[in-house]
N, C-alpha and C positions, 0 to 999 in steps of 0.2 A: 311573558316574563313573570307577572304577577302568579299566576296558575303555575307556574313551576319551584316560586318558594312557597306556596302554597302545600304541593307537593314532597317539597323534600324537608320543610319543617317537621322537625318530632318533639312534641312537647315532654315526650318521654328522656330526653337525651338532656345533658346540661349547656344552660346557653352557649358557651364557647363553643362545642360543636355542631350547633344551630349554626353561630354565624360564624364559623368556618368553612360553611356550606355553602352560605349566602354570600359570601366575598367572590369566591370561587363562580356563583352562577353572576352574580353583579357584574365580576370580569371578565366574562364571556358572551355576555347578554349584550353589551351597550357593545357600539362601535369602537375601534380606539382609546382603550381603555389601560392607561398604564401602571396604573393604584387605584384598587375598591379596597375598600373597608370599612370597621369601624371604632371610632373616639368615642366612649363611654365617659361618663360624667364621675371624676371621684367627688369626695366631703370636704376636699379643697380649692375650691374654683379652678379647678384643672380637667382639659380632658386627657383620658391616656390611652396610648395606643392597644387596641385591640386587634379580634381577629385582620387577615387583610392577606391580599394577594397584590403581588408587585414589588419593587424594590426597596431597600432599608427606608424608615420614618422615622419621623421626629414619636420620640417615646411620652412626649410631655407637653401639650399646647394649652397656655393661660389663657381664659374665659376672656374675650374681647382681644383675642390676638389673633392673628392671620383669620381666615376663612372661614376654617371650623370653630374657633373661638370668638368670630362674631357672630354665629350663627346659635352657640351655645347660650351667649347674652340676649339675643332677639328672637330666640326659637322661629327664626325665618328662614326660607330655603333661601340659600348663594349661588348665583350663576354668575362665574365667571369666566366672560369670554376669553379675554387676555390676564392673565394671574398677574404680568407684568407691569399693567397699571393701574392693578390693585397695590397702595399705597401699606397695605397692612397684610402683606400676604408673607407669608412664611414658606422660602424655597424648600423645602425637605429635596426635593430634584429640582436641579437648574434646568432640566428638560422638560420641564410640566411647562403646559401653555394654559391651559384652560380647567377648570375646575368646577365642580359641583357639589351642594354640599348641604344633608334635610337633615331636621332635629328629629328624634325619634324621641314622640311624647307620648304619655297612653295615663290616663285618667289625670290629667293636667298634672303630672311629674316626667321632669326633665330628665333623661337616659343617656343622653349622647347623640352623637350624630352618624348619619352615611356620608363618604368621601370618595367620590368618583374624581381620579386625575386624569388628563389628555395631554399628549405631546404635542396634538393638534390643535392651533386655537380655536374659539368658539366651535368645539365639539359637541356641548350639551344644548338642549334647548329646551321648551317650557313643557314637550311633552314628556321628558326623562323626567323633569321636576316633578308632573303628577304622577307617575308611573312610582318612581322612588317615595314619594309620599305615602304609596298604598304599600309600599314597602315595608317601609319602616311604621306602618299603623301593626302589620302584622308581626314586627319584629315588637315593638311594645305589648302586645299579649305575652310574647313571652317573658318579659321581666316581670308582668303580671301572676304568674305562675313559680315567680318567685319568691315571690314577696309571704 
């Protein structure tokens, strides 16, 4: 999976269609995958919805709200087995069971995150965490190229 955004990255193209590519391979790579995407960090403690493959989303998630907005305050990866008894989770689908969820950080500034959903519960486990982590290190080079 790694070797294949590896491959279809082009730092020649503008990021949106970088990870309009990588949504696309994110949701086809993992098993049971109902929403990849990703929440980019705006200049107001918000993430907003970006590229992404799968059903309508929340356009707007505050920094310490549901899943991706705790993860944007802790720059921690989110595995959640049951979204259901996460107390702070934010349905965008009443059909998502399980969720996943990595900061994409690159020279210690905060980007946004990756958002893998499952209809399945506990779909994800610690090896997608690292997998998606080397993910999103590669996906932070390219905001590096933006800047």
């Amino acid at each position: 999976m790694v070797n294949n955004a590896k491959a279809i990255i082009d730092k020649t193209l503008p990021l949106y269609s970088n990870l309009a590519n990588l949504s696309k391979l994110l949701k086809d790579s993992f098993a049971n995958v109902s929403w990849a995407g990703f929440y980019l960090a705006g200049e107001d403690d918000n993430l907003y919805l970006h590229a992404y493959q799968g059903p309508l989303a929340c356009g707007k998630i505050p920094y310490g709200k549901g899943v991706c907005g705790t993860c944007a305050i802790t720059f921690k990866p989110q595995l959640i087995g049951n979204v259901h008894e996460c107390n702070n989770h934010i349905a965008c689908s009443s059909l998502t069971n399980s969720e996943v969820v990595v900061p994409i950080i690159y020279d210690s500034i905060f980007y946004g995150v990756i958002d893998l959903d499952s209809n399945i519960l506990n779909n994800f486990n610690e090896e997608d965490v690292e997998i998606l982590l080397e993910v999103s290190n590669l996906i932070g080079e390219l905001f590096d190229e933006c800047d």
